[in-house]
N, C-alpha and C positions, 0 to 999 in steps of 0.2 A: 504494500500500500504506500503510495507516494506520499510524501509528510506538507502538509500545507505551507505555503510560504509563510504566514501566520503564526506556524510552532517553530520555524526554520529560525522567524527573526527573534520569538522570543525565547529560544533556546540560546543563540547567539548572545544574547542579551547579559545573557544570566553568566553565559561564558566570561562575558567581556567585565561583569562587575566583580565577578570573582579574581579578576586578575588585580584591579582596581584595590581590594583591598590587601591584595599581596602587596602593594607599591602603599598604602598608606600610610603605614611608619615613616617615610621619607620626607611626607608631608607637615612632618607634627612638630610645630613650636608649643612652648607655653607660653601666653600673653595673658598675663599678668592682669591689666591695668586695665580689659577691653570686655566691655557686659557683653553677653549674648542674651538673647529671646529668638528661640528655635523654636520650630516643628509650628509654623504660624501658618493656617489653612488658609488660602486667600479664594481654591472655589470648592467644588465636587468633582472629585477624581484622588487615584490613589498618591499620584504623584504633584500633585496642587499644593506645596507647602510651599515654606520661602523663612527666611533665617535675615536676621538683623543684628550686625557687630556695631558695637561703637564705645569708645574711649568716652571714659566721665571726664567729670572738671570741669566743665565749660558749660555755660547756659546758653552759648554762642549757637546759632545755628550753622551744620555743617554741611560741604558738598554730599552730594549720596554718588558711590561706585556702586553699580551694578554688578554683580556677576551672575553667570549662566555659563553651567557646565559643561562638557561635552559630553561623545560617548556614542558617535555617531547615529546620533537620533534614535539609538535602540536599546543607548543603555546609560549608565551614568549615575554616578553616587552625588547625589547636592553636599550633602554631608561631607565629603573628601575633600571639597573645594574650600574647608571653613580657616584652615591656617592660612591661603592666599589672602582669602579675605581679611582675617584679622593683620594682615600684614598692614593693607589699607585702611582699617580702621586706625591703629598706629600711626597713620601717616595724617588722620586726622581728617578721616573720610569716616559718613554711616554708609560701611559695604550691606548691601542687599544679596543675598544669595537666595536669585529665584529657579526653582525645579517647573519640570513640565513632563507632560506625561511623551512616553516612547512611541515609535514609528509601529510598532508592533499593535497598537492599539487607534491612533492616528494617522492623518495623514497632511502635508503643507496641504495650507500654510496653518494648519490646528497649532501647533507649538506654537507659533507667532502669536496668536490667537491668548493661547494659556501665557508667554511674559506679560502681553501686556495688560490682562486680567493682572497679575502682580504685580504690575508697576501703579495699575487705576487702587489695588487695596493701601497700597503704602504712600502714594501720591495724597489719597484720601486722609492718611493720618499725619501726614508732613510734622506735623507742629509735634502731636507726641511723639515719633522716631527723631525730631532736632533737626529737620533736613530741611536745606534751602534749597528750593525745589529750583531754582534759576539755575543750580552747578551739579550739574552730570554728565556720569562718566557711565560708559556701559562698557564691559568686558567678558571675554569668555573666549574656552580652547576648547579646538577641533567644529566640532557640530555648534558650539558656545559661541563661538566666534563667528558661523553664520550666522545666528541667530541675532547673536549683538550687531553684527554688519545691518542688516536688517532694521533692527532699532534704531540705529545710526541715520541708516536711509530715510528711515520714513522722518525722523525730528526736520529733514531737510527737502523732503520728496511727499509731499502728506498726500497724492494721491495716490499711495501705500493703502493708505487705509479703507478706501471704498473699493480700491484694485481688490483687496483679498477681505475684504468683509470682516476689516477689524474696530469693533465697538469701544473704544478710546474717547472717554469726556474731556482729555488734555490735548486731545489732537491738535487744536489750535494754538496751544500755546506753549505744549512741552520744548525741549529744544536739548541737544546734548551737546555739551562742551568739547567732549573728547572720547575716543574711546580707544580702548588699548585689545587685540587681537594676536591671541596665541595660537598660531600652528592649525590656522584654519582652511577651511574648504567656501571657494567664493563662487566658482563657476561649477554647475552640474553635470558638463555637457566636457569641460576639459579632465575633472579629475576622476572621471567613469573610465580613462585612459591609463591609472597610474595601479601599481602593484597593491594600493594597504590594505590589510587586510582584511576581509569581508566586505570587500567594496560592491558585488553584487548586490548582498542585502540590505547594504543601505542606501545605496542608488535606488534601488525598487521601494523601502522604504519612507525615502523622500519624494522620489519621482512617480512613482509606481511604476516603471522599466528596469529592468534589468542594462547592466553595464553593454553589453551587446547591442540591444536596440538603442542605447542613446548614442552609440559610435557608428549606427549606420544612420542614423539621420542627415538628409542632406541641409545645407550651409541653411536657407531660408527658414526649415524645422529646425535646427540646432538654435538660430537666432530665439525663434522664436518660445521656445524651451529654458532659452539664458534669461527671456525676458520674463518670465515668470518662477523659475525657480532660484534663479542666482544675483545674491545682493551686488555681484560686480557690475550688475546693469546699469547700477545707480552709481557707480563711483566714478564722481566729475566734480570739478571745481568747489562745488555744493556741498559736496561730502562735509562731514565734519573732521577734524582735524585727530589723524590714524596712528597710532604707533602698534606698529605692523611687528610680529615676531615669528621667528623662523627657528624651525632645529636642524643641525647639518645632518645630521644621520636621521632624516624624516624621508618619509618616500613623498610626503605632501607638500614637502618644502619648496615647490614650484609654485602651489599655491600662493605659498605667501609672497615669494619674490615677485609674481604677477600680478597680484593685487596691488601690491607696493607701485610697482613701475605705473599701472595704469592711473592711480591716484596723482603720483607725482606727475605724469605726463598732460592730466588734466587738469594741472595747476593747483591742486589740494593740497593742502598741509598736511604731511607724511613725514614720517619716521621711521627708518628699518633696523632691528636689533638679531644680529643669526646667535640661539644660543650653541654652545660647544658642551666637550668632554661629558661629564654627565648630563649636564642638562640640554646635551643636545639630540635626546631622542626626542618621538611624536609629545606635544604639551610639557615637554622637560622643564621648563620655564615656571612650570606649578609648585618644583622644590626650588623654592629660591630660596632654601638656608641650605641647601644641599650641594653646592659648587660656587665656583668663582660667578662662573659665567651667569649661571640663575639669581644671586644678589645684585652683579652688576646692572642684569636686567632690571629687576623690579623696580633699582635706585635710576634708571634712566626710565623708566616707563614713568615713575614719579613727578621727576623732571620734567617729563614733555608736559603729563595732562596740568600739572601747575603751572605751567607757563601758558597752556592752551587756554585754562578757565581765567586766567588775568588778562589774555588777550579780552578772550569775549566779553569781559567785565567794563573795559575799557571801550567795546566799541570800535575794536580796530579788525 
């Protein structure tokens, strides 16, 4: 009996979170100084939760960093992503770590759908999470980083939102400063071409086509495929301002150098960081206490989105 593409991806799924927590130890600081309030539902569904770091002291209101996980749409722990985040909390950000439910169950642009359902519950509480809803940053690796791409686009491209039938009460006036992109996937149509692993089932997962059928599409259907599944559509001048990251020993790592070049070549404010040694496999950039190359990232990922949200602040 043939096994349903259905059990194929959430079997995959469960593979891929089990690796996830072999790699979590690698992840873990202790921060000290930085409250959490986890496991906070924002709809119905099993994977609708979303997690809030932020550093006390201050009655100040602060930027909020988004983050959104990877896990190529079919799998992915929110929870694993919380020492990046508390990194940015430290930095004097309230990080948001928003989850969304798997391709196994959904289909694009639903996940799009589910961030920004968490972005309207915490948008809604601004004042009690401390956040000054004018300085955002949105971030996330592998599948995270489309997904951010996306968020990205739409703060500057709002007919995102009628395009995909997304019910956003901030659509008018959200806007994001900056966003930071680890080891992502932007085109659908070019990385149905590259080796990573179980790129079939989440090609099909996102697209509903398997890697096959998206490589035989001719030029006019590939456009036309880029222009609904892939946030590279939108990256132009408009974009908001990108610091783009790469792993050398990534098989996706064209990814990012593409996105980079096409931003920069459309006059966007871009940034590109390749990480190394260890941190330079697929999202290596998530251990940033765990090599040279992952601290010097986070401290230039830093760098850029603070100097991004003083531009915007100024008007320039």
């Amino acid at each position: 009996m043939r096994i349903s593409e259905k059990t194929r991806t959430a079997a995959a799924g469960l593979k891929l979170n089990a690796m996830e927590l072999c790699f979590y130890p690698l992840f873990y600081k202790k921060h000290a100084d930085v409250t959490a309030q986890e496991r906070i539902r924002y709809g119905n569904g099993k994977r609708k939760m979303l997690d809030v770091y932020s550093k006390g002291g201050s009655a100040e209101k602060k930027p909020m960093f988004v983050y959104i996980h990877g896990g190529g749409w079919i799998s992915g722990l929110r929870t694993a992503r919380r020492y990046y985040c508390e990194h940015w909390a430290e930095n004097g950000y309230v990080a948001v770590n928003i989850g969304y439910d798997y391709g196994s169950e959904i289909r694009h642009p639903s996940h799009l759908k589910d961030v920004f359902a968490g972005l309207t519950y915490v948008l809604d509480r601004a004042d009690r999470f401390g956040i000054d809803a004018s300085r955002v940053v949105v971030a996330g690796e592998s599948a995270g980083a489309y997904i951010a791409a996306y968020v990205a686009a739409a703060a500057s491209h709002r007919e995102i939102y009628s395009k995909y039938g997304i019910d956003f009460p901030y659509a008018d006036t959200f806007r994001v400063g900056a966003c930071v992109l680890l080891s992502g996937v932007y085109s659908m149509t070019r990385v149905a071409g590259c080796r990573f692993p179980d790129i079939d089932l989440i090609a099909h997962a996102i697209c509903g086509m398997d890697t096959e059928g998206i490589l035989a599409l001719k030029d006019a259907e590939r456009e036309e495929k880029d222009g609904f599944f892939s946030p590279e559509y939108y990256a132009d001048r408009d974009f908001p301002p990108a610091f783009v990251v790469g792993s050398a020993k990534d098989s996706l790592l064209g990814e990012s150098t593409a996105f980079y070049e096409k931003l920069r070549s459309a006059g966007a404010d871009a940034e590109f960081y390749l990480c190394k040694g260890i941190n330079g496999v697929h999202a290596g950039a998530l251990a940033c206490d765990r090599g040279k190359s992952g601290r010097d990232c986070v401290k230039a990922a830093v760098r850029f989105v603070s100097e991004a949200l003083r531009v915007g602040e100024n008007g320039r």
